[in-house]
FILUM-937887 format. One record per residue (C-alpha): residue in three letters; chain; x, y, z. Coordinates in steps of 0.2 Angstrom, whole numbers, plus 2048, in hexadecimal, padded with zeros to 3 digits. Example, Ala and Ser with C-alpha at 12.3 -4.5 7.8 and 13.67 -1.06 7.14 Angstrom:
# residues 2
> ALA; A; 83E; 7EA; 827
> SER; A; 844; 7FB; 824
# end
This chain:
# residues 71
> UNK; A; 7D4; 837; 7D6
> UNK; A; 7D9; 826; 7D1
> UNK; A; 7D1; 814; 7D4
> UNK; A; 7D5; 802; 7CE
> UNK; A; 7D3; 805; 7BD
> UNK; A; 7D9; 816; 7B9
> UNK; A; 7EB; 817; 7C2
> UNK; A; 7FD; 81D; 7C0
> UNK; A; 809; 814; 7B5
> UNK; A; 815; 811; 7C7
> UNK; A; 807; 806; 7CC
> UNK; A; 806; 7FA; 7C1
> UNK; A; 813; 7EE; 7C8
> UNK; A; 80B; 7ED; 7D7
> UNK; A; 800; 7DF; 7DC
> UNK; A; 7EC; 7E5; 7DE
> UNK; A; 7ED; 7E4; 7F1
> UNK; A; 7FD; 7F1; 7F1
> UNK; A; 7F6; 7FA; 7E2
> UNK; A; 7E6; 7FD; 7ED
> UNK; A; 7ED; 804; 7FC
> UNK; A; 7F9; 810; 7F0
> UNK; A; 7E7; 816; 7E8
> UNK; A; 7DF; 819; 7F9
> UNK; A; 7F0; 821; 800
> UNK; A; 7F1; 82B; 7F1
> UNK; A; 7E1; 832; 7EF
> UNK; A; 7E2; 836; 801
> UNK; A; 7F2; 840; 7FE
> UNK; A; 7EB; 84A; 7ED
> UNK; A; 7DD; 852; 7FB
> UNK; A; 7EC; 859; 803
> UNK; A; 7F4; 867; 7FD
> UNK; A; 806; 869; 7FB
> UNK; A; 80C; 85A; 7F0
> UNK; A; 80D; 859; 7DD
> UNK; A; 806; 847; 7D6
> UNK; A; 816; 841; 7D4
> UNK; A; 81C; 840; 7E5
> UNK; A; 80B; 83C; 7EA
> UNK; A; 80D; 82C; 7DE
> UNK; A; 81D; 826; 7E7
> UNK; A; 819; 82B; 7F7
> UNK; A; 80A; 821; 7F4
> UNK; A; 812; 814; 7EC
> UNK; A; 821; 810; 7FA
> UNK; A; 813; 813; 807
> UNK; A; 808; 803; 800
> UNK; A; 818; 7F9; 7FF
> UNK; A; 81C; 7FC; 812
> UNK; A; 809; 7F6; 817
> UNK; A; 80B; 7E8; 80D
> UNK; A; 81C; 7E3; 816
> UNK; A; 812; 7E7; 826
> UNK; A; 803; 7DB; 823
> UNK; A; 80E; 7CF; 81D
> UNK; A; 818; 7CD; 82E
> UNK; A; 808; 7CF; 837
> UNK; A; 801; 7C3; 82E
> UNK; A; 810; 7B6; 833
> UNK; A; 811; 7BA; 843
> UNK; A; 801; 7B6; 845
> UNK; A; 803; 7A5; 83C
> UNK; A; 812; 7A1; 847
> UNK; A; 808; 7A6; 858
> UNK; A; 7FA; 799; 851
> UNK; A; 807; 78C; 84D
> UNK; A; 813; 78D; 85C
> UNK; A; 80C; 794; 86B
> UNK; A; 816; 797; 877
> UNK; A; 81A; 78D; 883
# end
């Protein structure tokens, strides 16, 4: 199991949000069978990168609706 201080090398780059979610999502996969740690660390890893895309276009959208209702 990994946590915020004790994580793969790939995770280094990310910002501590990202790097969050990839421990939560990877921990979750390392309780499933099937998958060695490296794919787990990438799946993990691209996993993270797609909610934080996700949030982030949420979180704009919901800054444009509160900008510039509609009409």
């Amino acid at each position: 199991m990994w946590s915020a201080t004790h994580f793969p090398a790939a995770m280094r780059s990310l910002t501590p949000s990202v790097r969050a979610k990839a421990i939560e999502i990877a921990n979750s996969l390392l309780m499933q069978d099937g998958m060695n740690k490296q794919e787990v660390v990438a799946v993990s890893v691209s996993e993270a990168r797609k909610w934080s895309r996700r949030r982030t276009l949420e979180a704009d959208s919901t800054q444009r609706g509160t900008l510039y209702p509609a009409s």
